[in-house]
N, C-alpha and C positions, 0 to 999 in steps of 0.2 A: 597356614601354608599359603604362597603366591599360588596363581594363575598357573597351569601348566604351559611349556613355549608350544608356541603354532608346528603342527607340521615341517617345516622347512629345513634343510641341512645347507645352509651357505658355503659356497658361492651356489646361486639358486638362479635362472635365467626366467624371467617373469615379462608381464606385459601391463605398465599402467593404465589406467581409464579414469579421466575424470571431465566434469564438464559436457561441451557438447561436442563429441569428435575429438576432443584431447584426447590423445594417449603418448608413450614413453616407453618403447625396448629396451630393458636394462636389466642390472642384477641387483639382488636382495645378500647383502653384504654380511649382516647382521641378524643375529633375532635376541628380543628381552624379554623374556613374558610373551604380553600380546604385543607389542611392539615390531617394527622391521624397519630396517633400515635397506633402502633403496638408492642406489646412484644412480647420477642427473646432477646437470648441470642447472643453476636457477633460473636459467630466461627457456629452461627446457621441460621445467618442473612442475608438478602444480604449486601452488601457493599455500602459505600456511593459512588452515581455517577449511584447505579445500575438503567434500567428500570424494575419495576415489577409491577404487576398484583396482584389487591387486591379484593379476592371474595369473598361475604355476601350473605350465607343464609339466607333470609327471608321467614315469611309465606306467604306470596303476590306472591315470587319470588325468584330471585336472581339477586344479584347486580353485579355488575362490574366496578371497576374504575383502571387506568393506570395513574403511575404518576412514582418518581422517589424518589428513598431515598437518603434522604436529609443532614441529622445527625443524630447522635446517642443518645441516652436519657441516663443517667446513672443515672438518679432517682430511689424511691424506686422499682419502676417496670422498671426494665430495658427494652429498646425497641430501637427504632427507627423512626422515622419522614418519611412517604410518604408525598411527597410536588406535587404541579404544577397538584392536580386531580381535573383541570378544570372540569367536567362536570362524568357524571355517566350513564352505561346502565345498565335498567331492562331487565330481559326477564321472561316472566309470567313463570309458571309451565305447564300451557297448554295452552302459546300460544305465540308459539317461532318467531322471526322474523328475517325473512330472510336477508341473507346480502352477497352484488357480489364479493362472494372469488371464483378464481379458479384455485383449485390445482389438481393434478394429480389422476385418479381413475383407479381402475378395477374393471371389475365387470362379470357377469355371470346368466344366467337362473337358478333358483333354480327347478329343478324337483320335484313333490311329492313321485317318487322311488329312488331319486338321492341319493348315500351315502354321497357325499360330495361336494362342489360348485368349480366349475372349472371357475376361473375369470382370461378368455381368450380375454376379449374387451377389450380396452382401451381408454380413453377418459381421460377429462376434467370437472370439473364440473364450469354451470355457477353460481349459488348461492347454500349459504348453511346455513343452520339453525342448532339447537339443535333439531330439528324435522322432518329433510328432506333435501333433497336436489335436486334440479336440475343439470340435465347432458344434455351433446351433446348425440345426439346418430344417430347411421346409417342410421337407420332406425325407422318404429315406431314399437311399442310393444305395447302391446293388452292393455285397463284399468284394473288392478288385477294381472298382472305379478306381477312375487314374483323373487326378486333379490338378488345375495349376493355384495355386496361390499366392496372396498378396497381404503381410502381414505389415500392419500400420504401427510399429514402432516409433517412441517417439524422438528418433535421430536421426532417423530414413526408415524406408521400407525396406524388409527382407522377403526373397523371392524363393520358392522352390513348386517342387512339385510332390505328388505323395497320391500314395492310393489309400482307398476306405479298405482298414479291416474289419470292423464291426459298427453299426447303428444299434440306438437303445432308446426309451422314454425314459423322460423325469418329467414328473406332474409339476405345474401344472398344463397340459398342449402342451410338451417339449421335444423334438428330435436331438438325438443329439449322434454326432460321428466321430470316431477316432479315425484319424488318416496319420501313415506312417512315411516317414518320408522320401523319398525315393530319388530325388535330386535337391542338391543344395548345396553353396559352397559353405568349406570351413569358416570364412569370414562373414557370414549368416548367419552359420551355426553358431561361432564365438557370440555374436547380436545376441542371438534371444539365450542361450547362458549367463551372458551378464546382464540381461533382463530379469532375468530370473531373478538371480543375486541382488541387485538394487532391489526388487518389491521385497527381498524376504527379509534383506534387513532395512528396509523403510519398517515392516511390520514389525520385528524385535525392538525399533525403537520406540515405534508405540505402543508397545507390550501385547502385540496382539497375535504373535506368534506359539 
């Protein structure tokens, strides 16, 4: 028996990512297997060989699959072939799921007189969602701290803000804080989602998923 097809019922409106800041508003034409076929013009396209990131809004969610473009389609819809999207993440609309990426943060006490947020700490975060994130931290902070933050992705930084709902230990001396997020745009959000996506399948390819 073949692969089962992806997800997707064509015409499917998606959003490509590839490279640094590449992307392509188009539609998903096609599906074979894991395969999809995407429209795009070629000086608009990625390239064959590229890896990129192919995202579906759905009303359930939204999708995510990573694969590699494959060939190029010169048919009446001109496009292109993503190949090799073995496998596909959902992440709900409210209810994102956490995943242990850890990149570089700053962050800072939001005061209620404050004019502006002074992100003077430094750290690491241990996990990170479309909805939150866990960080190292010093020390603990109160439940309801209201933070700004400064996540050090590597194609910019994404900014929001978030309160602490809980602090906990992990040996060895570790604090650690969930903060949930409380401001953030959708185009931040969308950031650390397909952050997500690139480490978990960088990790399926080196079977360490």
């Amino acid at each position: 028996m073949g692969r089962p097809a992806l997800p997707v019922r064509p015409p499917q409106a998606c959003r490509v990512e590839w490279g640094r800041e590449r992307s392509l508003r188009s539609y998903i034409h096609d599906v074979q297997g894991t395969e999809l076929l995407v429209s795009g013009l070629p000086h608009e396209s990625p390239g064959v060989g590229a890896l990129v990131d192919v995202i579906v809004v759905q009303s359930a969610g939204m999708l995510g699959f990573s694969g590699l473009a494959t060939r190029r389609e010169p048919g009446p819809v001109p496009g292109f072939w993503v190949g090799n999207c073995h496998g596909f993440h959902r992440t709900q609309r409210r209810q994102y799921v956490r995943h242990a990426l850890s990149v570089p943060v700053r962050y800072g006490i939001l005061l209620p007189d404050q004019a502006e947020i002074k992100l003077d700490v430094y750290g690491r975060t241990v996990d990170v969602s479309g909805g939150g994130v866990s960080l190292h931290m010093p020390g603990n902070l109160p439940t309801g701290t209201l933070l700004g933050l400064e996540l050090g992705l590597p194609e910019r930084a994404v900014y929001a803000t978030g309160r602490v709902i809980r602090c906990w230990s992990r040996p060895p001396a570790r604090r650690i804080c969930a903060v949930r997020f409380e401001s953030i745009t959708e185009q931040d959000r969308d950031r650390l989602v397909r952050a997500i996506f690139r480490d978990q399948a960088d990790l399926r390819r080196r079977g360490l998923s």
